[in-house]
C-alpha positions in Angstrom: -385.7 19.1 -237.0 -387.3 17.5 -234.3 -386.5 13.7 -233.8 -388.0 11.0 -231.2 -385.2 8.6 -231.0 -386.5 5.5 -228.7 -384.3 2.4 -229.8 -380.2 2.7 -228.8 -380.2 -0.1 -231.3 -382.4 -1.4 -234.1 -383.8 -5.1 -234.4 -387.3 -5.4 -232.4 -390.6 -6.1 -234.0 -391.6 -2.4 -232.6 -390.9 -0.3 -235.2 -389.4 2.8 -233.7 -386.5 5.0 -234.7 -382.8 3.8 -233.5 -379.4 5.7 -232.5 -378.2 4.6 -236.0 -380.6 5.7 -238.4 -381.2 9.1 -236.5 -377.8 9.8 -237.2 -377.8 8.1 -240.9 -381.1 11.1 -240.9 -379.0 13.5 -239.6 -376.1 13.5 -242.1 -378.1 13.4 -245.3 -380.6 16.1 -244.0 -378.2 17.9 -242.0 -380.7 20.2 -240.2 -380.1 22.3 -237.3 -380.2 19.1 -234.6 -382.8 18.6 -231.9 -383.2 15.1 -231.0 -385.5 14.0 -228.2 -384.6 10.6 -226.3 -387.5 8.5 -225.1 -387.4 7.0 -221.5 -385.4 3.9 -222.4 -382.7 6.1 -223.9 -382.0 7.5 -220.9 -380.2 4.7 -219.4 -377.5 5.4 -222.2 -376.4 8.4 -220.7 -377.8 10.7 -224.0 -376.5 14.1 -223.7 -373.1 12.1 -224.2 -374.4 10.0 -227.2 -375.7 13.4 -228.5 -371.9 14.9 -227.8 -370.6 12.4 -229.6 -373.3 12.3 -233.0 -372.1 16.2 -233.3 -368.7 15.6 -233.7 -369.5 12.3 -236.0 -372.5 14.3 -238.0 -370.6 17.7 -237.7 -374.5 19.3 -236.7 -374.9 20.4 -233.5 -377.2 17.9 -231.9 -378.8 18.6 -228.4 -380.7 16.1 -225.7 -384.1 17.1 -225.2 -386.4 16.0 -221.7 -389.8 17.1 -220.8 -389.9 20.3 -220.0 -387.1 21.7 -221.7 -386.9 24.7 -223.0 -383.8 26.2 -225.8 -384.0 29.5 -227.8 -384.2 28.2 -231.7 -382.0 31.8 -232.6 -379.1 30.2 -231.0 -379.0 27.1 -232.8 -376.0 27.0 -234.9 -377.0 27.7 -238.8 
C-alpha cells in the first residue's frame, strides 16, 4: 500500500491526507507499509515519524523520496 501523506496535521480547507488518518488507514488495513511524505512533510523529520507509526501500528512503515528505490520481497509479511 502506497500512501501520499501531505498534511502532519488535519484542519485546512485543502483536502489532503494527514499523519493521523494515515495511521488510523494503516491499523485497520494493516498492509505491508509504504508511505510517501510530500515536500511539506519533510520539515517533520519523517523517517522518524515513520519509526515511530511502526511501533504504534505494529506494520513496518518506511519513508519514501523521489527516486527511491526498495525490493517489495523484503517487506515484512
Amino acid at each position: 500500500m502506497i500512501i501520499n501523506v501531505v498534511r502532519l496535521t488535519p484542519g485546512t480547507t485543502i483536502d489532503h491526507l494527514s499523519l493521523p488518518k494515515a495511521k488510523q488507514m494503516i491499523e485497520e488495513i494493516k498492509p505491508n507499509g509504504y508511505i510517501h511524505f510530500g515536500i511539506m512533510m519533510w520539515q517533520a523529520r519523517p523517517w522518524e515519524l515513520a519509526k515511530r507509526l511502526t511501533e504504534e501500528a505494529g506494520i513496518s512503515v518506511i519513508t519514501a523520496r523521489d527516486g527511491g528505490r526498495f525490493d517489495l520481497s523484503q517487506l515484512q509479511k
